[in-house]
C-alpha positions in Angstrom: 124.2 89.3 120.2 123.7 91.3 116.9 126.9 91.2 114.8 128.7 94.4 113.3 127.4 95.3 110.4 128.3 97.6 107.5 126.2 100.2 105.8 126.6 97.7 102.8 125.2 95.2 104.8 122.4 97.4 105.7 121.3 98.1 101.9 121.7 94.6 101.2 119.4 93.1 103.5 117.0 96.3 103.1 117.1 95.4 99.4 116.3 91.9 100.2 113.5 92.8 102.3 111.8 95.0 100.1 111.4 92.0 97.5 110.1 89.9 100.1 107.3 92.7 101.1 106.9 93.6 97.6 105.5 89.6 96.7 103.6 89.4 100.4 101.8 92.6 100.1 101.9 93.4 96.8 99.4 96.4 96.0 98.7 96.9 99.7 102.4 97.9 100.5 102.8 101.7 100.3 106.1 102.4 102.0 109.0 100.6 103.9 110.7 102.5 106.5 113.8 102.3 108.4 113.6 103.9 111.7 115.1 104.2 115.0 119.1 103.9 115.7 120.0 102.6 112.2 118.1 105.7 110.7 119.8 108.3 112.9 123.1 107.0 112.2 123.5 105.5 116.1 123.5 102.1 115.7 125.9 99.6 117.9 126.5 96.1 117.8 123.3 96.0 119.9 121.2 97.4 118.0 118.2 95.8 116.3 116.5 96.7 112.6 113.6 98.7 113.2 110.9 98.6 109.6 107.8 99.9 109.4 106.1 98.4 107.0 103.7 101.2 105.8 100.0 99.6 104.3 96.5 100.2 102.7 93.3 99.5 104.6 93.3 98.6 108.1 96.1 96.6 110.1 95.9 93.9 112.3 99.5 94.2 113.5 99.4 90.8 115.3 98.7 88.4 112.2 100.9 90.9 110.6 104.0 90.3 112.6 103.0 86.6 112.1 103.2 86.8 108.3 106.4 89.1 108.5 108.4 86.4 110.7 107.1 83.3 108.8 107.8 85.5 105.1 111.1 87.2 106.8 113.4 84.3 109.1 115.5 83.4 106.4 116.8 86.8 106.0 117.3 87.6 109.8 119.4 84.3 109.6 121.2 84.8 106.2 122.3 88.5 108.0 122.5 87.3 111.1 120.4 90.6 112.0 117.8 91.1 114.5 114.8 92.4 112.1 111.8 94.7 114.4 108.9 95.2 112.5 106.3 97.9 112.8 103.5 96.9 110.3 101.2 100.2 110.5 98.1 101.4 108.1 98.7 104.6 105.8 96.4 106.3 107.8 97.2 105.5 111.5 100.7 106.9 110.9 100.0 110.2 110.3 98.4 110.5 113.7 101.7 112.1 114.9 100.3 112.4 118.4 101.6 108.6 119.0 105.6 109.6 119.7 106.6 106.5 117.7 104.4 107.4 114.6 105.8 111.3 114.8 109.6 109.5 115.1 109.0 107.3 111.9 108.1 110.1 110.1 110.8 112.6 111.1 113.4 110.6 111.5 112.6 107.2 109.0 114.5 106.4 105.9 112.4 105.1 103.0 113.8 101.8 101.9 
């Protein structure tokens, strides 16, 4: 079960995140996102952290999540958080005709 969590908690671990991303992807990193219930402003104890993790070139979102989990554990378990990540090229997300791309973008939080 995900614990409850403040909005401070939120920024912290987004904060924390974003160095993380920023030394793993450097250059490639365009934008981090944060999407789904945490974005709207619906989040419950359930819910998990949704990222998309915006980059240039092409995306192999498999290896990605790989790097993301081996870069990214500590955090989940310093925050005790449930961390989803949606690692995405700059150019696939603006095909809005995917529901989840058209979501990120209308309803997404840069972090």
């Amino acid at each position: 079960m995900v614990n409850s969590r403040s909005k401070g908690e939120i920024k912290a671990l987004t904060s924390d995140l974003k160095k993380v991303l920023k030394e793993l992807y450097g250059d490639r990193l365009v934008e981090i996102i944060l999407y789904g219930s945490f974005a709207r402003g619906e989040a419950n104890a359930d819910s998990d952290i949704d990222i998309a993790i915006v980059l240039k070139g092409s995306v192999d979102k498999f290896q990605e999540l790989d790097r993301l989990h081996e870069e990214t554990y500590h955090l989940a378990l310093k925050y005790g958080e449930l961390i989803s990540f949606y690692p995405i090229s700059q150019e696939d997300l603006k095909d809005t005709e995917w529901p989840l791309h058209y979501y990120i973008q209308k309803d997404g939080v840069k972090v």
